[in-house]
C-alpha positions in Angstrom: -6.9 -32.9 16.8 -5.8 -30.7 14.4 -7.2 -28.9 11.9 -5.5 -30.4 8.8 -6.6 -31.1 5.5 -7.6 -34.2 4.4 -6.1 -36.9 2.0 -8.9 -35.8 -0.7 -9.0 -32.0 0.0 -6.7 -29.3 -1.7 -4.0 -29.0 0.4 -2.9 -25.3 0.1 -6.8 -24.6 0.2 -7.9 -20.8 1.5 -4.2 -19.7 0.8 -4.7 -16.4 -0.9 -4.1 -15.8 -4.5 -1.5 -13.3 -3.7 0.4 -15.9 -1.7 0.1 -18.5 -4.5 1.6 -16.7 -6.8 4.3 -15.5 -4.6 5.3 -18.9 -4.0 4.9 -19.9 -7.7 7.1 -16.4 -8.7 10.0 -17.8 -6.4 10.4 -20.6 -7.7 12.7 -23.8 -6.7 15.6 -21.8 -6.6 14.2 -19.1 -4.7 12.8 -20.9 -2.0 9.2 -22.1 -3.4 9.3 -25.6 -3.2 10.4 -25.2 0.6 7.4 -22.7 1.0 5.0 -24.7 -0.8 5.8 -27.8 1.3 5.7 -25.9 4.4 2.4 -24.7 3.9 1.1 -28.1 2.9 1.8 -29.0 6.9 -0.1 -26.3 8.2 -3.5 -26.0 9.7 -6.1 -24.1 8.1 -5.9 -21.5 11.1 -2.1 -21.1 10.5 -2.9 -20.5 6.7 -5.6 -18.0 7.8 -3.0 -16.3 10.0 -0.5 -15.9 6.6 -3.6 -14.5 5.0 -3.9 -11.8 7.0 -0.3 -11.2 7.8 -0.1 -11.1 3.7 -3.3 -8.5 3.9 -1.1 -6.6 5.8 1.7 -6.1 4.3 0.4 -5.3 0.9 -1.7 -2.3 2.7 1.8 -1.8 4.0 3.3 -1.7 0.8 0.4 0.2 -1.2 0.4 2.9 1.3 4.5 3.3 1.1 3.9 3.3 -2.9 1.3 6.0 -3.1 3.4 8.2 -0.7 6.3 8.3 -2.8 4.1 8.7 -5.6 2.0 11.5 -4.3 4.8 13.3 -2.0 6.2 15.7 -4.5 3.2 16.3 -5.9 1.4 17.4 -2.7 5.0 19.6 -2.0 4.6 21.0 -5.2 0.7 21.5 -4.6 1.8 23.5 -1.2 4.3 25.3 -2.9 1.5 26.7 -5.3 -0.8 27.5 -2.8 1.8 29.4 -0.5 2.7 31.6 -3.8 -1.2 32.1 -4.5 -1.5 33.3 -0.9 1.4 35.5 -1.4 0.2 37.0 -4.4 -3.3 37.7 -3.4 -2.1 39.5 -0.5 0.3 42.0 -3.0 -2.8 42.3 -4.8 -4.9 43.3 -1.9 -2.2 45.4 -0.8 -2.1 47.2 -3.6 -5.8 47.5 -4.5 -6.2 49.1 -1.0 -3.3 51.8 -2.1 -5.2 52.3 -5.3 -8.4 53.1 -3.6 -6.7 55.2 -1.2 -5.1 57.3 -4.4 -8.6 57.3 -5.8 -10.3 58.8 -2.9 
């Protein structure tokens, strides 16, 4: 038998927030009424199962955004270092041709 909900129980209940509002953001133009009744046929595993894949996907999507957020900065970061290592071996360079004209 399956798992469905019953006549008195919240039919799109355990769908995640996230979801919810998706469907509510599409709207009945974009395709949230279809969604909505969609959902209100599936079992509670199958609504467990969009949870996750939704879980997903946003870790998907967070990890994309901080990327792009972060790449030039770490480039930039690397760039700075790379100069500072250049630098301080000039400067050791020339402190060891100082000492040497000091000796």
């Amino acid at each position: 038998m399956p798992d469905r909900a019953g006549p008195c129980q919240d039919p799109l209940a355990g769908l995640s927030p996230a979801l919810l509002q998706q469907i509510a953001e599409a709207g009945i133009e974009g395709g949230g009424l279809e969604t909505a009744g969609a959902l209100l046929q599936a079992s509670s595993s199958e609504i467990k199962s969009m949870n996750g894949l939704q879980s997903q996907s946003t870790s998907a999507a967070d990890k994309t955004t901080s990327d792009a957020v972060y790449k030039n900065a770490i480039a930039y970061q690397d760039k700075l270092v790379k100069s500072l290592t250049t630098q301080r071996t000039k400067l050791g360079t020339a402190m060891d041709k100082l000492a040497a004209a000091m000796e």
